[in-house]
Backbone as a printed PyTorch tensor [residue, N CA C, xyz], in Angstrom:
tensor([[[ 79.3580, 128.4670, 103.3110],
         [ 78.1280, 127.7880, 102.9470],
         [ 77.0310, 128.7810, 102.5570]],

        [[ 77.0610, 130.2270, 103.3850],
         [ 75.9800, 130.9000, 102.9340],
         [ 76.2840, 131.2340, 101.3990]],

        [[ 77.2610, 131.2750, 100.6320],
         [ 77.5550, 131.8110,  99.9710],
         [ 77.1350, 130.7710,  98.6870]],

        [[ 77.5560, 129.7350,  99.0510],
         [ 77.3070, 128.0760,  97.8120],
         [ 75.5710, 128.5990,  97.9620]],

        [[ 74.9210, 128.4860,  99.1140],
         [ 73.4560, 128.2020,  98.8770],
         [ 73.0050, 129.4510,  98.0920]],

        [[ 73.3080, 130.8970,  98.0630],
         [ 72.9720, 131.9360,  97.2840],
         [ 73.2250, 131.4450,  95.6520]],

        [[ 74.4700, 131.0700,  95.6880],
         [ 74.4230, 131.0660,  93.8720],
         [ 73.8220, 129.8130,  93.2920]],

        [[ 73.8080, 128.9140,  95.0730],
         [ 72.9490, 127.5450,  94.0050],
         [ 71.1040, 128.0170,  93.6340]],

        [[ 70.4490, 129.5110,  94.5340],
         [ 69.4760, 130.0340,  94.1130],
         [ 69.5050, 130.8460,  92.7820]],

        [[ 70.5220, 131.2190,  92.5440],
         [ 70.4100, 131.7170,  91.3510],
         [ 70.9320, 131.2360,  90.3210]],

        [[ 71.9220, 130.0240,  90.2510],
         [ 72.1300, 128.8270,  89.0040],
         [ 70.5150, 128.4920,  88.9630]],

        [[ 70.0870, 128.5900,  89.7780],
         [ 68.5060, 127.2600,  90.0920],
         [ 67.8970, 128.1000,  89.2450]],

        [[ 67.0180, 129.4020,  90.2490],
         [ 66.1330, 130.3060,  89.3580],
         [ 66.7070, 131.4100,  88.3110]],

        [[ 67.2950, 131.4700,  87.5430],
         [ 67.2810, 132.4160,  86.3740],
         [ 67.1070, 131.3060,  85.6220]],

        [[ 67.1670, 129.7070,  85.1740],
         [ 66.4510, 129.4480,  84.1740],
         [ 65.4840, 129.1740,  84.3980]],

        [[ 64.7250, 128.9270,  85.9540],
         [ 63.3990, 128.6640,  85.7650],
         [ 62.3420, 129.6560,  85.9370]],

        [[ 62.9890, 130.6880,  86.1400],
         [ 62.6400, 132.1110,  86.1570],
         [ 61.9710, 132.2340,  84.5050]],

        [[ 63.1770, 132.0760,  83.2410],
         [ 63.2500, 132.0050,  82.3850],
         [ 62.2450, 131.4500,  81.2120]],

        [[ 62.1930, 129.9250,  81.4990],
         [ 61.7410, 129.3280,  80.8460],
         [ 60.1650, 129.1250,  81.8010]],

        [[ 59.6630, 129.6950,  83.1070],
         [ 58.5710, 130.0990,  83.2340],
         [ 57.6820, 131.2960,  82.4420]],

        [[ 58.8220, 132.3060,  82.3360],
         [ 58.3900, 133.7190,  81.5870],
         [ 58.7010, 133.7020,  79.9900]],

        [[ 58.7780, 132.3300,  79.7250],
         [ 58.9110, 132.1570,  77.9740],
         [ 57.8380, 130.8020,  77.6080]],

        [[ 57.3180, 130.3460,  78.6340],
         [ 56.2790, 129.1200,  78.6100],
         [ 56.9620, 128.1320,  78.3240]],

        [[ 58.0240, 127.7480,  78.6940],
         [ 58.9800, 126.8500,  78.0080],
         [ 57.8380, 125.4550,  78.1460]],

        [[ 58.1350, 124.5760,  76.7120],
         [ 57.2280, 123.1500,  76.7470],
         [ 57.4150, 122.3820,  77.7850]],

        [[ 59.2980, 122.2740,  78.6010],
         [ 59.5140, 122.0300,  79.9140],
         [ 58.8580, 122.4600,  81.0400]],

        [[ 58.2930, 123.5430,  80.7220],
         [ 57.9040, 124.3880,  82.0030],
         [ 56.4930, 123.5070,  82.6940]],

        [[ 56.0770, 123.4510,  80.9800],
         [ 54.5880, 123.3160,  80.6290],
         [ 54.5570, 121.4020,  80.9100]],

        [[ 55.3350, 120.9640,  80.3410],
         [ 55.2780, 119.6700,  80.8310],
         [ 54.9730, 119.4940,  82.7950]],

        [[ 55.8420, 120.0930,  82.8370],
         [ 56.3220, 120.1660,  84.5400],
         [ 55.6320, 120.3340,  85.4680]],

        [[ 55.3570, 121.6800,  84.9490],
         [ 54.1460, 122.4040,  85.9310],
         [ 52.8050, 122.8510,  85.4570]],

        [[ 52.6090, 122.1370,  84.5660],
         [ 51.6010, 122.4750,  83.6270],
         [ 51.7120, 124.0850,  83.0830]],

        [[ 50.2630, 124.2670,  82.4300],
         [ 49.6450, 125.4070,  81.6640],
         [ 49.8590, 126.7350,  82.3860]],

        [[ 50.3440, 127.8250,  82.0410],
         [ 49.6860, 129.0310,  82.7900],
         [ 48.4810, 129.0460,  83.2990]],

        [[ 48.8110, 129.6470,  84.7550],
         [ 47.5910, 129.4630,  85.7530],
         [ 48.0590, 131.0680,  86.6160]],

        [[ 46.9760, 131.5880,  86.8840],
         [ 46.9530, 132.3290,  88.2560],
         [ 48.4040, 132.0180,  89.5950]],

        [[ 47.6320, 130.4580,  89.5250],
         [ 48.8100, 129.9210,  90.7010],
         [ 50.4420, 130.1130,  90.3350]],

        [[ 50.5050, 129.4760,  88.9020],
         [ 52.0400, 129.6530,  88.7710],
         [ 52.1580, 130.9750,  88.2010]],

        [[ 51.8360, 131.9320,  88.2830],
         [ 52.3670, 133.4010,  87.6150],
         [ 52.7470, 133.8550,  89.2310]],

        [[ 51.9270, 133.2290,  90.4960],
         [ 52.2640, 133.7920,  91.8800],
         [ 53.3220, 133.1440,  92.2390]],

        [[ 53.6400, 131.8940,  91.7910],
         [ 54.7820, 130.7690,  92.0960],
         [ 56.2540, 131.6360,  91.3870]],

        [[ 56.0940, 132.2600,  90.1070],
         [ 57.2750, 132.8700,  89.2730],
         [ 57.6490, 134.0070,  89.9660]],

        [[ 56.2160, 134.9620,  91.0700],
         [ 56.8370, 135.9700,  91.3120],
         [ 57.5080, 135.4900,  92.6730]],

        [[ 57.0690, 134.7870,  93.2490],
         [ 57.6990, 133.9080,  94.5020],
         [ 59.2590, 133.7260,  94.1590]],

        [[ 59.1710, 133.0400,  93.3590],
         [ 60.7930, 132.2690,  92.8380],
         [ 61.6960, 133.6220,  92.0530]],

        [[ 61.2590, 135.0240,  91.8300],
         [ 61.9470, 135.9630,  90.9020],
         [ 62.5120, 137.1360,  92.5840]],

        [[ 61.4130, 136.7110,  93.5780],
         [ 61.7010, 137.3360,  94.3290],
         [ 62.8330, 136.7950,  95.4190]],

        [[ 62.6460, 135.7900,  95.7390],
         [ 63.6710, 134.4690,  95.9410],
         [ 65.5150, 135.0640,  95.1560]],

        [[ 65.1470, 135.2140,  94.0980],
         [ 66.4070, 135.6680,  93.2340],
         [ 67.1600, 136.7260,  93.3250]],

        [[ 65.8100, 137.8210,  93.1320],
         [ 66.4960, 138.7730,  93.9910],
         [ 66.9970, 139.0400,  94.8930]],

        [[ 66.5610, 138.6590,  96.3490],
         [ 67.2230, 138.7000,  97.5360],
         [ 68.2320, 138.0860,  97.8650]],

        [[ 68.5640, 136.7350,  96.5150],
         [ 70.0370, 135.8330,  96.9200],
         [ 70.9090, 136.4690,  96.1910]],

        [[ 70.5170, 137.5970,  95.2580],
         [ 71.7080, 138.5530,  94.2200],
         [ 72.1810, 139.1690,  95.3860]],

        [[ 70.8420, 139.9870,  95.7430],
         [ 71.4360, 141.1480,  96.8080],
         [ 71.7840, 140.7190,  98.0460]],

        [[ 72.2390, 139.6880,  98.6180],
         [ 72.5260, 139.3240,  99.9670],
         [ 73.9070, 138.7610,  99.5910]],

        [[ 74.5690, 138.2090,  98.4050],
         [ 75.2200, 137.5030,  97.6460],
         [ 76.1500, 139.1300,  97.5830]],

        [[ 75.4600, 140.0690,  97.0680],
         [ 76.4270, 141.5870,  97.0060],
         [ 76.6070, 142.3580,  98.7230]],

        [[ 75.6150, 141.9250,  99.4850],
         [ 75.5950, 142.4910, 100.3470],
         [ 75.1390, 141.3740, 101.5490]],

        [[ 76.0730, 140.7400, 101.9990],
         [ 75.8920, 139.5630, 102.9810],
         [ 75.1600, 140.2640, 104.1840]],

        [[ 74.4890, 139.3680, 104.7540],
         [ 73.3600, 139.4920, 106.1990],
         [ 73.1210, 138.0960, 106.7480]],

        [[ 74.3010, 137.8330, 107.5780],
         [ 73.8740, 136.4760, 107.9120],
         [ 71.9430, 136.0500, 108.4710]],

        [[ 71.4840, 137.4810, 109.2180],
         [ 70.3010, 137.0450, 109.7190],
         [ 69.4080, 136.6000, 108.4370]],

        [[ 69.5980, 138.1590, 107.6340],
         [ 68.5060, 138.1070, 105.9440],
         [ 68.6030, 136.6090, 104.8910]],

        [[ 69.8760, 136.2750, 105.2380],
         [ 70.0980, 134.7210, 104.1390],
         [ 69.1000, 133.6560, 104.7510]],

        [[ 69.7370, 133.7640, 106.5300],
         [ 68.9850, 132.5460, 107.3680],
         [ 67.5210, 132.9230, 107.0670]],

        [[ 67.0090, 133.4730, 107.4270],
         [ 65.6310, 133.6470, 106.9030],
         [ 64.8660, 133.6180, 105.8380]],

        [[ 65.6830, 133.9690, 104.5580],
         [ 65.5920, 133.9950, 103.3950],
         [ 65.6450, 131.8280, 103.4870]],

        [[ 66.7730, 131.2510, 103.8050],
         [ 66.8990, 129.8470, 103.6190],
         [ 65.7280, 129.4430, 104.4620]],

        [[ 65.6010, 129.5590, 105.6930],
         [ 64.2440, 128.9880, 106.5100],
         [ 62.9820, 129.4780, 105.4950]],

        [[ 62.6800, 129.9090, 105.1200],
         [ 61.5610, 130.4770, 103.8080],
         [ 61.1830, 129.0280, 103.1860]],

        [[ 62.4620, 129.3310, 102.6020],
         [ 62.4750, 128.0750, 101.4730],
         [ 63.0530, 126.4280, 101.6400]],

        [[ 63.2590, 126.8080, 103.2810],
         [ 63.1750, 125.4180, 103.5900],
         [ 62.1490, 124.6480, 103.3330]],

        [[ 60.8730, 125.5570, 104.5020],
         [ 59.9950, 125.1050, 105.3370],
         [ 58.8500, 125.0690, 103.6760]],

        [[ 59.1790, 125.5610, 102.9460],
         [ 57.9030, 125.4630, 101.5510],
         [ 58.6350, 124.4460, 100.7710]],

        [[ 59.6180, 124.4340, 100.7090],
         [ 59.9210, 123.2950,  99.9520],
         [ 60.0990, 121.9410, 100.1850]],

        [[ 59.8370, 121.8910, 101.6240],
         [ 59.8310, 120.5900, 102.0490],
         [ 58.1030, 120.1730, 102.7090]],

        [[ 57.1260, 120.9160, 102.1800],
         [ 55.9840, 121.1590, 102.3830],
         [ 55.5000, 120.5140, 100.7210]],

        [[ 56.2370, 120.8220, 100.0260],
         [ 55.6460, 120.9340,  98.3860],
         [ 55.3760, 119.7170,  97.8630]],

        [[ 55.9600, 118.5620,  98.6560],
         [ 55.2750, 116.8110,  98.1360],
         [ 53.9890, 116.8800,  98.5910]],

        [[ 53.6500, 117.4060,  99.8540],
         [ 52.5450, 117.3060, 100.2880],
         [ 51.3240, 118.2690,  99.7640]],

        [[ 51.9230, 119.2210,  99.4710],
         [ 50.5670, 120.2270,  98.8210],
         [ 50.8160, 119.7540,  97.1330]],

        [[ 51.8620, 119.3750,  96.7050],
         [ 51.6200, 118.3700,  95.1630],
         [ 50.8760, 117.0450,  94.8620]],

        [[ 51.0430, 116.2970,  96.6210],
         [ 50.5080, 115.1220,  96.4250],
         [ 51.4780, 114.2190,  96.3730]],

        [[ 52.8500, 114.2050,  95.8970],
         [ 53.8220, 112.9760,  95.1450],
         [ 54.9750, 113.7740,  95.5990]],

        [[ 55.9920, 112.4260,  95.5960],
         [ 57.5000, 112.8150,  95.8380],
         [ 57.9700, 112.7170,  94.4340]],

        [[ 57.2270, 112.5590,  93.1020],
         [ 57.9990, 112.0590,  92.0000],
         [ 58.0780, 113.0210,  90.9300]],

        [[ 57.2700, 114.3140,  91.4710],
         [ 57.3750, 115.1640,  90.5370],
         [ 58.7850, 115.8820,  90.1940]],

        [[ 59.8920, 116.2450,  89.4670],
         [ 60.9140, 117.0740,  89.0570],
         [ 61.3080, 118.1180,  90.0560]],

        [[ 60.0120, 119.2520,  90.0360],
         [ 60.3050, 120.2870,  90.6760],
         [ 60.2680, 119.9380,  92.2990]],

        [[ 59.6440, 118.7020,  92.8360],
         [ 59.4480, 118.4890,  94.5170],
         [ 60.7330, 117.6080,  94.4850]],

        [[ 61.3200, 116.9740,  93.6300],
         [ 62.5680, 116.3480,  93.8030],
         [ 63.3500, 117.2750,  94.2000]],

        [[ 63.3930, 118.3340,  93.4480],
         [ 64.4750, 119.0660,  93.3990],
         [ 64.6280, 120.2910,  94.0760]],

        [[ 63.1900, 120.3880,  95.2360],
         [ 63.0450, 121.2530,  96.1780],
         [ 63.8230, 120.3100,  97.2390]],

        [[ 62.9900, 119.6100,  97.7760],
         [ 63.7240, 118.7010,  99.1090],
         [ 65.5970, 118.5720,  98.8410]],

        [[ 66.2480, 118.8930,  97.8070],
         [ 67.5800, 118.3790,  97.4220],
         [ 67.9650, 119.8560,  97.9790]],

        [[ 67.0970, 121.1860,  97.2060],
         [ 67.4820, 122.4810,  97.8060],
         [ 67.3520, 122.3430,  99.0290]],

        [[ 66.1760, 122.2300, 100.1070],
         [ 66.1790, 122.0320, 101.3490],
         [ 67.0450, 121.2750, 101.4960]],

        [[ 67.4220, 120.2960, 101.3280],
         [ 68.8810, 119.6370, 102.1850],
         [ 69.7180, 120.6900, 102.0760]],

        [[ 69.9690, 120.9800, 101.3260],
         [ 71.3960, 121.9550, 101.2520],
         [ 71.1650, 122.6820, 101.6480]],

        [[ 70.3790, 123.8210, 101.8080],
         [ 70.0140, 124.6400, 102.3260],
         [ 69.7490, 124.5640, 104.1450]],

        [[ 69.5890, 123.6590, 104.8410],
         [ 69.3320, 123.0180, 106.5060],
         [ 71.2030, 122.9680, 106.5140]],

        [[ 71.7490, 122.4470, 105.3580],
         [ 72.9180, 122.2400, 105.8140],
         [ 73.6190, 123.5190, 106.5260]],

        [[ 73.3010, 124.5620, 105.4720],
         [ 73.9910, 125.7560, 105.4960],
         [ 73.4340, 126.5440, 106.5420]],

        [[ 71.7800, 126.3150, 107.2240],
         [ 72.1230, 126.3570, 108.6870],
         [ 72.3000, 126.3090, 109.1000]],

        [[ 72.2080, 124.6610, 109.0970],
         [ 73.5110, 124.4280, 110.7080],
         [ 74.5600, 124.5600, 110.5750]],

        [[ 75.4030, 124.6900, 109.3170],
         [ 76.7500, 125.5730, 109.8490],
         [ 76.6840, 127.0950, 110.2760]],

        [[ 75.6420, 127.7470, 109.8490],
         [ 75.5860, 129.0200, 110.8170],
         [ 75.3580, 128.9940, 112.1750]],

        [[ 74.4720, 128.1800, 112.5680],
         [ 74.4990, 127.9550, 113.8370],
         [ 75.5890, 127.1080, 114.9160]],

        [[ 75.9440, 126.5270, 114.0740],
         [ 76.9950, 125.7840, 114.7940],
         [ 78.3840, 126.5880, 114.7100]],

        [[ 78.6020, 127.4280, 113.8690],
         [ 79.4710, 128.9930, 113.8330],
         [ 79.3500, 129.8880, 115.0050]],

        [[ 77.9740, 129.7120, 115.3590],
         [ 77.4850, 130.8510, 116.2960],
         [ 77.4660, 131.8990, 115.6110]],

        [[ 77.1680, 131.9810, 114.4040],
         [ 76.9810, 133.5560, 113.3410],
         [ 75.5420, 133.9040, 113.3550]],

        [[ 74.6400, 133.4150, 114.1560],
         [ 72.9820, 134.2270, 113.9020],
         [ 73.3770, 134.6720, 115.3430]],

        [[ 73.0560, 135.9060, 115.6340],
         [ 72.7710, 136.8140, 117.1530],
         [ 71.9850, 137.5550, 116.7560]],

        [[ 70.9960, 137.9150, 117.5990],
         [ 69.6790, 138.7850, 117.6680],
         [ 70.0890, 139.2180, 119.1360]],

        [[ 69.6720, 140.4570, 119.0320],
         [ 70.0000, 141.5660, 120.2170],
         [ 68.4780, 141.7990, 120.1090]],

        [[ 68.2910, 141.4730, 121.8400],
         [ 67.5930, 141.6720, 121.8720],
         [ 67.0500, 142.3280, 123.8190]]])
């Protein structure tokens, strides 16, 4: 499961990575106009990408879980700081958060997160 939720981050963000850093009319429909906010949202989501390449080349069960709790807990936050459940991109966060809670609790229910402590 850790492994499905890494490449479903990077099927996800390299085109919206993409068509954020090309202004796509989709983008622009979606999320509106270039703003301050979404140039911090692209580096959010490019950085997101990176860490599911490199965890994807170099597994860390703790670095994924954390990396997924990240983007749980904001993406299931994002109807509420959007306002609406009907927007595209908050649809299709809460669908990542499902999948993503899933692939926790099979780590946890694995018993694969240990912290020494």
């Amino acid at each position: 499961m850790i492994t499905a939720s890494l490449i479903l981050n990077i099927v996800v963000l390299i085109p919206v990575c993409y068509f954020l850093l090309t202004n796509n009319f989709r983008m622009t429909k979606t999320m509106g106009e270039f703003t301050p906010a979404r140039g911090i949202l692209l580096s959010m989501y490019i950085t997101i990408l990176l860490a599911s390449i490199l965890l994807l080349l170099f597994l860390d069960v703790k670095l994924a879980s954390a990396l997924f709790f990240m983007q749980i807990v904001y993406k299931l936050l994002s109807p509420f700081s959007v306002k609406t459940f009907k927007n595209p991109v908050v649809i299709s966060n809460i669908l990542i958060a499902i999948f993503h809670l899933v692939t926790i609790y099979t780590i946890i229910k694995a018993d694969a997160l240990h912290f020494d402590i």
